[in-house]
N, C-alpha and C positions, 0 to 999 in steps of 0.2 A: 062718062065719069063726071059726077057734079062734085059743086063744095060741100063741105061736111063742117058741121060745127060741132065735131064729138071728137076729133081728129081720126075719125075709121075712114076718112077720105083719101085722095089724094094725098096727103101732106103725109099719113103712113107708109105710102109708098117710098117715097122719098126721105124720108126722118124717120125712119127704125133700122135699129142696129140690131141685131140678135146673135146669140151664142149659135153655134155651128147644132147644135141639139135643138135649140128655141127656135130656129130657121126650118125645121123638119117640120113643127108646129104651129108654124105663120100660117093660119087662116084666108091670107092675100083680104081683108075686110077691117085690118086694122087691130084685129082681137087674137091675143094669142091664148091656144088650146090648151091648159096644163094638162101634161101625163098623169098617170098613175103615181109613179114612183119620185115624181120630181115636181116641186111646188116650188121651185125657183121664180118663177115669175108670178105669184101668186100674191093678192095682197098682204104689203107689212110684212110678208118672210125677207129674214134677213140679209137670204142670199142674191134675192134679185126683187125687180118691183115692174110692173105692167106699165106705167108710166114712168119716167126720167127725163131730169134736163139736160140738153145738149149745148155743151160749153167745148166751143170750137175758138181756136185761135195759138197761136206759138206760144210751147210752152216750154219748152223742154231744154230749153238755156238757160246754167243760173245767173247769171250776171247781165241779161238782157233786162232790160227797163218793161218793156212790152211782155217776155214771157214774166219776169216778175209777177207786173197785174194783174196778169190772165191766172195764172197759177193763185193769187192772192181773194180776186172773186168767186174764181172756182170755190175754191175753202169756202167762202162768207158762206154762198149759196148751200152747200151741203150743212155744214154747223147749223146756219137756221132751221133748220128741218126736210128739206128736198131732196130725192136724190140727183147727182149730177153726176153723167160720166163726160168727161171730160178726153176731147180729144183735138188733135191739131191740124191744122190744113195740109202739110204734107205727108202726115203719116195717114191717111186716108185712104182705100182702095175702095172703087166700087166694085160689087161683086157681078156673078151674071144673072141674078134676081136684080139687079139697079140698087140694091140696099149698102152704103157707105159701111164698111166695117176698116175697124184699126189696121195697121202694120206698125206694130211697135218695133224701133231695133234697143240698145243699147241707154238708158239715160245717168246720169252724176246719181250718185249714191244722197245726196241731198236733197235733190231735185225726187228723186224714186219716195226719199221719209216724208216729205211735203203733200205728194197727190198721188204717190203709186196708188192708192189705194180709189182713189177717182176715173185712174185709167182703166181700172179692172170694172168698172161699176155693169152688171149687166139689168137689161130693160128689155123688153120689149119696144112700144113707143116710146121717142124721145120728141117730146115739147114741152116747150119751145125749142127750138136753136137759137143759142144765142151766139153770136159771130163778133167776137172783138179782134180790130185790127187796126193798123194803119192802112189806108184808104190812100194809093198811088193816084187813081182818075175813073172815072166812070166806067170806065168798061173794065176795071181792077174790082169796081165794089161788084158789077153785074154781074160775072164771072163769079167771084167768091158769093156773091148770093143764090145762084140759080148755076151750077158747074156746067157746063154745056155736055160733060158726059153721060150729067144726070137727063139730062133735058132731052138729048139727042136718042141717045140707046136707049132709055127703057119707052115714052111715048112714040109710035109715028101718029098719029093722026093729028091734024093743029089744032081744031076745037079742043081733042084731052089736051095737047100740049099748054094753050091758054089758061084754062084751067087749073091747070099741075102748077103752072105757074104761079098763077093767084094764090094759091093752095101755101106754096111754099113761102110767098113773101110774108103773107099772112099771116103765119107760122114763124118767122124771122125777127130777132130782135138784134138788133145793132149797138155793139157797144166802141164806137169810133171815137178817136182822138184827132185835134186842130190846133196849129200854130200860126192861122192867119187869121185876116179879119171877111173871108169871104171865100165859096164856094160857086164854082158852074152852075149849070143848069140842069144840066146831066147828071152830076152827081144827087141833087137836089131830088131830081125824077125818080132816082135809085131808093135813095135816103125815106121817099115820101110814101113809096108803096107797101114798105115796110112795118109791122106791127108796133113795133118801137124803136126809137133812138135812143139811146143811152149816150151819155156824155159825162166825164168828171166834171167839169167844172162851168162855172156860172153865163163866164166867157163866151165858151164853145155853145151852149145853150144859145144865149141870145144872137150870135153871129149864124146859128143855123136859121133860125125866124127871120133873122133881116136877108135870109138868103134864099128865104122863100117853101123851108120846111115847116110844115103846119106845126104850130107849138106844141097841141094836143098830142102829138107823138116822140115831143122830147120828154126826157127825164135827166137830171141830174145824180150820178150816181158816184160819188166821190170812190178813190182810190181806199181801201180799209187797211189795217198797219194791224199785226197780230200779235196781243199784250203776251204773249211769250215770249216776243223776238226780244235776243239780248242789248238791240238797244232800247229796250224800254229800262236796261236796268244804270243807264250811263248816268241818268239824274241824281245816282247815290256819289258821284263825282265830288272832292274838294274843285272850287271856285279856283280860276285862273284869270288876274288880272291882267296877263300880258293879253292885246287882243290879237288872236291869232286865224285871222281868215281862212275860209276855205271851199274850195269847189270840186264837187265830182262829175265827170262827163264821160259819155261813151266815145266821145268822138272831139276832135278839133274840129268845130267849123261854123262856120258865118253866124247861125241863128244861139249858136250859144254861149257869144261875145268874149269868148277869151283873150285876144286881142285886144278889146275895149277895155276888160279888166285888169290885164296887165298893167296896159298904161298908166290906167285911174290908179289904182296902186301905187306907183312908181312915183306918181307925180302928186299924190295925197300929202305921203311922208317921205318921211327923213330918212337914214341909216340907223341914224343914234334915238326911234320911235322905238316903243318897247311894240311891235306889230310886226306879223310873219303873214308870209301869204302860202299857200298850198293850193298846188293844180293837179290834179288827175283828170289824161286823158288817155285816148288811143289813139295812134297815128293815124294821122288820113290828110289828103292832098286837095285842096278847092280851089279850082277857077278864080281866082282876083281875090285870094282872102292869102294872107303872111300863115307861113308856118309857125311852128312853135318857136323855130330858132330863127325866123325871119321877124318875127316879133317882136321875139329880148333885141337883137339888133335892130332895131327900129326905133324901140322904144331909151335904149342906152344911149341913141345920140338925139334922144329928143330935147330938146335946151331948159325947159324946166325939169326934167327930169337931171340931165346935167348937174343943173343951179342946186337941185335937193342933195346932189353929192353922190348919185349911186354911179357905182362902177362892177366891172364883175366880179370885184374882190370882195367887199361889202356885201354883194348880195348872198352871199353865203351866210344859213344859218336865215337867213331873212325870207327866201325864195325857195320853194321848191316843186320842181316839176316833175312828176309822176309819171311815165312813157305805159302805158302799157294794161294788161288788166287783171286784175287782183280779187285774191279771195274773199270772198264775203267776210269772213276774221278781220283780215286785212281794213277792208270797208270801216268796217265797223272800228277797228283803230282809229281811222283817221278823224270818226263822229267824235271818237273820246278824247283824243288827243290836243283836235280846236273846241271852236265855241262861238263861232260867228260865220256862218254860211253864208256865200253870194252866189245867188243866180243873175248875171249879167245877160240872159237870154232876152231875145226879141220878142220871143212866144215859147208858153210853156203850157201843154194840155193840162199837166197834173205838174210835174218835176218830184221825180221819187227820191232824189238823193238832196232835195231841199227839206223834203217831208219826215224823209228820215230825220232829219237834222232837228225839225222841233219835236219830232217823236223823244230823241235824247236830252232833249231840253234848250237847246244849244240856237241863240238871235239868228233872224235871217237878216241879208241885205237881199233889195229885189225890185226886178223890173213887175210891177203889179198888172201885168199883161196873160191871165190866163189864172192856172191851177193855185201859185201860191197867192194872187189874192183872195184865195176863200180859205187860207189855214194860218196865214200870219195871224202877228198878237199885235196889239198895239207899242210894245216896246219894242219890234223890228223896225226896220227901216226901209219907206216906199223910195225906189227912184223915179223923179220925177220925166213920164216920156210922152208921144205924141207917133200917131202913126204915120211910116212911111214906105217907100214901096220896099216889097224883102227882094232877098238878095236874089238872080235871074238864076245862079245854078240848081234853085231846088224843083225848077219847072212847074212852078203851080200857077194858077192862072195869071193873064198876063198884068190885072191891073192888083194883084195880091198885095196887100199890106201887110206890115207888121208892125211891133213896139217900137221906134226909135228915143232914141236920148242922146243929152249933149255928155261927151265926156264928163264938163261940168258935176253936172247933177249926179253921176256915179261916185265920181271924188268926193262930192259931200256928203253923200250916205255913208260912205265908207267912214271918213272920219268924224260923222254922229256916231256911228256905232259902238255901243257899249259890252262890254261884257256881262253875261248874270251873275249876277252877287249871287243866287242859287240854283241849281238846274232844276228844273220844273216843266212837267207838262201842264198845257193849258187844259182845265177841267169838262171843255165841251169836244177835245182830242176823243174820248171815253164815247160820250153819247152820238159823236155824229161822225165817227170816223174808223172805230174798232173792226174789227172782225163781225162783232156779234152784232153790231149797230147798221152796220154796212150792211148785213147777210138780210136780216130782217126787212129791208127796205127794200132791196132787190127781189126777196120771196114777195112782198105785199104788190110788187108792178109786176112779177109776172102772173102772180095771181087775178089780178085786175086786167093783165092781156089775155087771159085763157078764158076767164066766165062770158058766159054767152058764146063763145069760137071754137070752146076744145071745149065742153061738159063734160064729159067724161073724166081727163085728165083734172079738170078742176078737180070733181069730186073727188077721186083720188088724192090729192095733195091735198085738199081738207082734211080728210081722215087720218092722213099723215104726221100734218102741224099738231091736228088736234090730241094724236099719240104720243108726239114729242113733248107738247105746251102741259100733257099729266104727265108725264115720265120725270119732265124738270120739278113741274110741282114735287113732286114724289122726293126727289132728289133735297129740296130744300126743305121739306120736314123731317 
């Protein structure tokens, strides 16, 4: 079994999914046989394509940050022209041919109008895989790169198995997220052999080179925001000059400073400040970090906060905390509602519910450690930080850094922070961050990862873009 730069090698083995019919017609050589009566897999028919991309990763929760994304590039990729079937790590089975096919059960009727129609997508070959995840430790990425059922059950011989191997990293694009300033080595090893690395943001890019991933294999691929979503329509908002903060999180805990912005808050202002603060999060419990209510108590008998006057009487109408998690509506109320978002995080790959925030038009305050500093404006506000070691309960490596900051400097972004006199997105929001802008840039690297590795597949998605790029024409006359 050698490599194959058409994809009819080993990596078909392992990377085609097919219909229970299309499966009758596997060639085992990578090429699948059309029937008579059925051109489903045939070039350009509608209902199916010989080549597709394989976009792997959780998807299928709507208020998860991670399936968000994945659900959100999936779209880019298909709108620019490619097909993508889109599927997720645990609804996977492998069959007794070694070929990955779906187990759908149940998903949100939202989540179904968004990508139902990406889960159905049938293909014959699927390249690239691209595998977007959060990356626990090296043998978390190994595993998710190469499944050991895949590895174990369909090859014995270890020459094929090495081989199969190469085949599929080859084949593998990675679209990983980081909230430190540094990875292992092993991770590094995982990361390297890889076709591509994908990354959101600037950050993550350069802390993978300083970590010993060859550059040539990173890309920047920012998070895309889709100009349908109804908060792109908040910026038709009348202006509110009370400044009214606000933070969205999945979680209470250490790296995404709700403790620290509490306090900066509290000890900013006043009572009698025309300023309110707003917290959503989810409950959850950390190792040497205050709860939510360990927190307000902490912070109430803190002596300048004291000196500012707040009590828990006062804070009402001033404070409020969010327990719990809520409907995208909901979400999306709370964009409209404020007008001045803080991410007090340590590190942030991308930060979605900051993003949203100037999607709606609406100032950030922010630790410039990661995602939001490549989408603020210059009338938000940088807190001023410096790295220090993060916090021991996230177990990543042992000399991991992250953003720190003084109190200080949170309190006085906070109170620079201004309100917009209009809601407004920023004009380069459009060109480098859309649906359509993001999808485009994603088709041009994996097209640039397939020529010369997968021929075949290339030419296929040539003839494709070049179907869509006159169909658009056609459309705009």
């Amino acid at each position: 079994m050698g490599n194959s730069s058409d994809g009819s090698g080993p990596s078909a083995t392992v990377e085609t999914l097919l219909s229970p019919e299309g499966r009758e017609r596997y060639s085992g050589d990578g090429e699948v046989k059309p029937s008579e009566d059925d051109a489903q897999f045939t070039d350009g028919h509608a209902a199916g394509n010989q080549f597709a991309v394989r976009y792997q990763g959780a998807w299928e929760t709507p208020w998860d940050g991670t399936c968000t994304a994945v659900r959100l590039h999936a779209r880019a990729i298909a709108k620019a022209g490619l097909p993508v079937l889109l599927e997720s790590f645990h609804r996977t089975q492998i069959n007794q041919q070694g070929f990955p096919e779906p187990a759908h059960g149940n998903i949100a009727d939202s989540v179904a109008q968004e990508v139902g129609h990406l889960v159905r997508t049938e293909a014959g070959t699927l390249v690239p895989t691209i595998k977007h995840l959060v990356v626990r430790d090296a043998d978390h990425l190994r595993m998710t790169i190469m499944p050991r059922s895949v590895a174990m059950d369909t090859v014995s011989d270890p020459e094929a198995l090495v081989q199969l191997r190469q085949s599929v990293y080859a084949s593998t694009i990675l679209f990983t997220v980081w909230e430190r300033d540094r990875v292992d080595k092993g991770i590094v090893t995982q990361l390297s052999r890889c076709g591509q690395v994908w990354v959101p943001c600037l950050q993550n890019a350069s802390m993978l080179v300083e970590s010993g991933v060859p550059a040539g294999l990173i890309a920047v691929t920012p998070h895309p925001y889709d100009p349908d979503s109804p908060l792109c329509k908040l910026t038709n908002r009348q202006p509110i000059r009370e400044r009214r903060f606000y933070s969205i999180s999945g979680a209470w805990q250490p790296r995404k400073g709700y403790h620290e912005l509490l306090g900066a808050f509290l000890r900013a202002f006043k009572p009698d400040d025309a300023v309110r603060l707003t917290l959503k999060y989810n409950p959850s419990e950390w190792e040497d970090y205050p709860s939510p209510q360990q927190s307000l108590q902490h912070w109430l008998a803190d002596d300048r906060v004291v000196l500012n006057g707040w009590d828990m009487t006062n804070l009402v109408g001033k404070l409020q905390m969010i327990e719990g998690r809520l409907k995208p509506s909901e979400i999306t109320k709370l964009h409209f509602d404020n007008n001045i978002y803080v991410s007090s995080s340590h590190g942030e790959a991308w930060c979605l519910p900051a993003f949203d925030a100037k999607v709606a038009g609406n100032r950030l305050v922010h630790v410039p450690y990661g995602g939001t500093a490549d989408f603020d404006d210059p009338q938000d506000e940088r807190v001023t930080y410096g790295l220090a070691p993060a916090h021991p309960s996230y177990n990543w490596e042992p000399d991991a850094k992250w953003a720190d900051y003084r109190m200080e400097e949170l309190m006085l972004a906070l109170q620079r922070a201004r309100p917009p006199e209009r809601y407004e997105r920023s004009e380069r929001f459009e060109s480098a961050f859309s649906l359509e802008a993001c999808g485009v840039q994603m088709v041009s690297l994996i097209m640039h990862h397939l020529q010369g590795r997968f021929a075949k597949a290339h030419r296929h998605y040539e003839r494709l873009l070049e179907r869509s790029s006159q169909d658009h024409s056609g459309e705009q006359l």
